[in-house]
C-alpha positions as CSV (number, residue, x, y, z in Angstrom):
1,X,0.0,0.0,0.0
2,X,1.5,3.3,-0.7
3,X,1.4,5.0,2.8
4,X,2.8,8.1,1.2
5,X,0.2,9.7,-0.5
6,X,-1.8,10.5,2.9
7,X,0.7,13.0,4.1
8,X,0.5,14.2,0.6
9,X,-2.5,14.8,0.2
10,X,-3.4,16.2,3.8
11,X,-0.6,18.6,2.9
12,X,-2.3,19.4,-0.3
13,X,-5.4,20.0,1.0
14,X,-4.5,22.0,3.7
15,X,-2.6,24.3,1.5
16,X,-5.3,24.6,-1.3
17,X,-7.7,25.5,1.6
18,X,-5.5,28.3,3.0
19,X,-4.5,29.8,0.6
20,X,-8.2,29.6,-1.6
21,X,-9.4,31.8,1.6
22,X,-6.4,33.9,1.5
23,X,-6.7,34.6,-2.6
24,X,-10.7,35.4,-1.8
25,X,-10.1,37.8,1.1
26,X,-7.7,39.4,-1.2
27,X,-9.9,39.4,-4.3
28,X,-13.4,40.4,-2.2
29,X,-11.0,44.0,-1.6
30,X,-9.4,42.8,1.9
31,X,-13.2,42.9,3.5
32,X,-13.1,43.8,7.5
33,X,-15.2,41.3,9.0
34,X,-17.2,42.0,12.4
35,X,-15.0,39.2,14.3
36,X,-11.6,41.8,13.6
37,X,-10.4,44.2,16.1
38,X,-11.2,48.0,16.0
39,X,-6.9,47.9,14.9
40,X,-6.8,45.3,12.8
41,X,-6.5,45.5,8.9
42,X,-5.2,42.0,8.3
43,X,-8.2,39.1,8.8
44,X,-7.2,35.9,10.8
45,X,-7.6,32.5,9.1
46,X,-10.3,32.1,12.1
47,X,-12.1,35.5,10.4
48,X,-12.5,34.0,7.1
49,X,-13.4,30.8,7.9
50,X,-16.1,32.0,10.2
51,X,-18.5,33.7,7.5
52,X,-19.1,32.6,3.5
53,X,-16.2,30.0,3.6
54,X,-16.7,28.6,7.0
55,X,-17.9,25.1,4.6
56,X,-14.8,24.8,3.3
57,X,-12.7,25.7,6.4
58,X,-14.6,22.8,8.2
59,X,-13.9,20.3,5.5
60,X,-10.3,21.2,4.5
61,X,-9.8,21.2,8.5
62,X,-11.3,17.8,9.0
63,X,-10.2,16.2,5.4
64,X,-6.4,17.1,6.3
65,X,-6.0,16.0,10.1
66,X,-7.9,12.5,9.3
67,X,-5.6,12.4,6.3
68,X,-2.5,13.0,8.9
69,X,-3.7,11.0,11.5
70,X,-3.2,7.9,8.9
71,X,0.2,9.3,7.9
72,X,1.3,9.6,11.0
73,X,-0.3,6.5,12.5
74,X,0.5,4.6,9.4
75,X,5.0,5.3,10.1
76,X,5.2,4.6,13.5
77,X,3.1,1.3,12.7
78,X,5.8,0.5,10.0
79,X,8.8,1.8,11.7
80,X,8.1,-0.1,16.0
81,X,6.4,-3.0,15.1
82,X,9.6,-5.3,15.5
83,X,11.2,-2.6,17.7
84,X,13.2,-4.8,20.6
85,X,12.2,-4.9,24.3
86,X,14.4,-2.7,25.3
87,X,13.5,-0.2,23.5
88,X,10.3,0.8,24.8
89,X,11.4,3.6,27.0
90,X,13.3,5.3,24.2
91,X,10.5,4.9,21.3
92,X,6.9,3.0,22.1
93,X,6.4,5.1,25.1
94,X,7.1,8.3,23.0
95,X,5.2,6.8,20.2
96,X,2.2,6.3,21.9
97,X,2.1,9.3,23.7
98,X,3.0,11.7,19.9
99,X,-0.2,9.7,18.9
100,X,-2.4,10.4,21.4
101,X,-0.8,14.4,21.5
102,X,-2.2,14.2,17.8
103,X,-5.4,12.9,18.0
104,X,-5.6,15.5,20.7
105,X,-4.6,18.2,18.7
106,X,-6.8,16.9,15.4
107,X,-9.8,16.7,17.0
108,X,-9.2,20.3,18.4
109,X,-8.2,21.8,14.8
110,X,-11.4,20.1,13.5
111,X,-13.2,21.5,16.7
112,X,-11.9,25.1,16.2
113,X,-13.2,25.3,12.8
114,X,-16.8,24.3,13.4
115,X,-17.0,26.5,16.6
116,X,-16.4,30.1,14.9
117,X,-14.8,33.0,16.4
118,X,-17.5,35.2,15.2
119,X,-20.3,33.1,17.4
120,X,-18.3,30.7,19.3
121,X,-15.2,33.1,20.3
122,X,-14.4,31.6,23.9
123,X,-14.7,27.7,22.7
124,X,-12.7,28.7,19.7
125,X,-9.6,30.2,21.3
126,X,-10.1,27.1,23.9
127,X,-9.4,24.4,20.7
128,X,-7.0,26.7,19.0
129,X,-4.7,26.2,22.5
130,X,-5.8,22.8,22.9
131,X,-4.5,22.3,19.1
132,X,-1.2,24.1,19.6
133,X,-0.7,22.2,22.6
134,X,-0.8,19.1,21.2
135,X,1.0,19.2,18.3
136,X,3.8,21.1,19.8
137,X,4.0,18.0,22.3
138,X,3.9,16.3,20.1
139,X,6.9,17.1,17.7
140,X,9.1,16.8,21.8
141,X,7.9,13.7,21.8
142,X,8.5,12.8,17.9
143,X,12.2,14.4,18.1
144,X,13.1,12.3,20.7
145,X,11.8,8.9,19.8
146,X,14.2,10.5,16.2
147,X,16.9,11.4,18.2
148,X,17.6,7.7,19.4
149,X,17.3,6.4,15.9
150,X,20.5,5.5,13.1
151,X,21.6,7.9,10.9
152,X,19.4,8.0,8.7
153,X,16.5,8.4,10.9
154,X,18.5,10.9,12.6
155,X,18.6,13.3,9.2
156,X,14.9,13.1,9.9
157,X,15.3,14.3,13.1
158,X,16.9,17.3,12.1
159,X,15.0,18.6,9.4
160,X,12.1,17.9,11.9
161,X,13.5,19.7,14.8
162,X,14.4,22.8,13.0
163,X,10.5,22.7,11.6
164,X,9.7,22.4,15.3
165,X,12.3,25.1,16.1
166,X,11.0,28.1,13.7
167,X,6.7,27.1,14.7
168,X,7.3,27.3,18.7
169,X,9.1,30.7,17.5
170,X,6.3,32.0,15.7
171,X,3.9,31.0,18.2
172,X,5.5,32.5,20.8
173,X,5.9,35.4,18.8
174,X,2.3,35.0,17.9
175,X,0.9,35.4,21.0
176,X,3.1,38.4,22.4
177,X,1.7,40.3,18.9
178,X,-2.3,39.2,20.6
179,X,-0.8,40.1,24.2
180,X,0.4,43.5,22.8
181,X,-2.7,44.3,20.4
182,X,-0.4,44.3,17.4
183,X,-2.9,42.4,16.1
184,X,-1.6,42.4,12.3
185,X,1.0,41.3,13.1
186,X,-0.3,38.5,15.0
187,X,-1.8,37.8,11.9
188,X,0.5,37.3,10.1
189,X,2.3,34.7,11.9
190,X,-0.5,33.1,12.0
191,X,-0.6,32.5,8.4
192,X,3.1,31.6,8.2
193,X,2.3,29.3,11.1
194,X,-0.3,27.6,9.3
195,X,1.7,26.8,5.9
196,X,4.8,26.0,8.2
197,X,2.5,23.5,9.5
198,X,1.8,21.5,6.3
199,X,5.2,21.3,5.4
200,X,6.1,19.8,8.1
201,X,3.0,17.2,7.6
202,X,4.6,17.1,3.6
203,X,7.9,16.0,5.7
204,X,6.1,12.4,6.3
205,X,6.5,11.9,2.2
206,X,10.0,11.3,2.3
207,X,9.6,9.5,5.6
208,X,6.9,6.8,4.7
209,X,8.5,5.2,1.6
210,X,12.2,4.5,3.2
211,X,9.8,3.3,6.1
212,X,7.9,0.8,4.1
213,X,10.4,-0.3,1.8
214,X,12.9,-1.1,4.5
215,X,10.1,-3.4,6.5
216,X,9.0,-5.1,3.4
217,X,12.3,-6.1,1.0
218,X,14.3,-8.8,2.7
219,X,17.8,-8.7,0.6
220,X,21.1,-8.5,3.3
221,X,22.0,-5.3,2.7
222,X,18.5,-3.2,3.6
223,X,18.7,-5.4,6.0
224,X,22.0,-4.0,7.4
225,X,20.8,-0.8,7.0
226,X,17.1,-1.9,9.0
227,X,19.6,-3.4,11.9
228,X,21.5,0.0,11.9
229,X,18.2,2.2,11.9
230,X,16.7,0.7,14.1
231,X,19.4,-0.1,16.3
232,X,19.0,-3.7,17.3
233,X,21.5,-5.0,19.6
234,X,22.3,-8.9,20.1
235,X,24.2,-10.4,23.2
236,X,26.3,-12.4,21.1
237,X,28.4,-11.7,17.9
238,X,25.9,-11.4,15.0
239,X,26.7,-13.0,11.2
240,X,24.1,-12.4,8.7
241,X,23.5,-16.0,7.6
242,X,20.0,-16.2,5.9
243,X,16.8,-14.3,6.0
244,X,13.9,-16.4,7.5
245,X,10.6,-14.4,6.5
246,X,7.8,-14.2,9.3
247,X,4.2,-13.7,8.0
248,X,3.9,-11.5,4.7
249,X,6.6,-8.9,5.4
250,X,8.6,-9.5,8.3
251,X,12.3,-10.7,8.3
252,X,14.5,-11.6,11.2
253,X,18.3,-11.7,10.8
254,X,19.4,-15.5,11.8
255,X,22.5,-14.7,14.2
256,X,24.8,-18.0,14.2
């Protein structure tokens, strides 16, 4: 199955959506909708999408993070399932707990979007922290179960960290700007926010088909490359003898 296309197309998705809502507050002559401050020239995602395009907010909101939830479910799957005892401190316990921060945080994008800040304004800035919160938790969690990976997992880890890096920036930076009622400038960031924020889910494309390809072809020398990845360790001298396939996909090395 080809896992990749579901951070692709989340990605897309989410992208077309912003930026068809940011092409039609430009072309509608930058309209000031009632939900905007008595400062504020610049319209917040949440402005748009509470009024004609609130329909398509909703659905490129709900269509992206189910879309990402099987992306991101979908790599850990691939990538722990033969995972070694001892490594459960160092990568289930973080997977598990980056899943459940994203669920969190999917359920609170697709939450923030139906409850409007036009008619909803306390429940939608409730989900929009809810949503930050988890997905910045989760990319701690996701850099360090990446941090304790091979080399080439730990690339990953570095595009993904400095991702992490410049969105806790901007949202810190983001909410100083609402603190200090420089609110288009808060605005802003929050668009750069958002289209940081489905690059980083675009990141998962060139994650998932090293993933699968590495758990399903059983030649020696991905399987070296598995071994080092995933950073199996044996108690005894280990010779690469024969692969003995388990199920459909699975291979062991056969230590002698």
């Amino acid at each position: 199955m080809r896992f990749w296309i579901f951070p692709t197309l989340s990605a897309f998705i989410g992208l077309v959506t912003l930026t068809s809502m940011l092409m039609y507050w430009l072309a509608t002559g930058r309209t000031r909708y009632g939900s905007m401050q008595e400062n504020q020239t610049i319209a917040y995602i949440s402005d748009i999408g509470a009024h004609r395009l609130k329909p398509l907010f909703v659905l490129g909101c709900v269509m992206s993070s189910i879309l990402f939830n099987i992306a991101f479910v979908s790599d850990r799957w691939l990538r722990n399932r033969q995972a070694p005892i001892e490594a459960v401190i160092t990568r289930k316990v973080p997977t598990l707990l980056s899943i459940l921060l994203v669920f969190a945080g999917s359920i609170a994008l697709c939450c923030l979007s139906g409850f409007d800040v036009a008619n909803f304004p306390l429940f939608h800035h409730i989900f929009l922290t809810l949503f930050i919160f988890g997905y910045v938790s989760s990319g701690l969690f996701i850099c360090w179960e990446y941090y304790h990976l091979g080399f080439f997992l730990r690339m990953s880890f570095y595009s993904k960290l400095g991702l992490f890096l410049v969105e806790a920036g901007l949202a810190i930076a983001f909410i100083v700007g609402q603190c200090r009622a420089q609110f288009d400038v808060a605005a802003v960031l929050e668009w750069m926010i958002a289209y940081i924020f489905y690059l980083y889910i675009l990141s998962f494309f060139s994650r998932l088909p090293l993933t699968l390809r590495l758990s399903s072809e059983g030649d020696v020398e991905r399987t070296k490359c598995f071994l080092e990845m995933n950073k199996c360790s044996f108690t005894r001298p280990l010779v690469i003898a024969k692969l003995a396939f388990i199920g459909h996909h699975e291979f062991r090395a056969i230590a002698t």
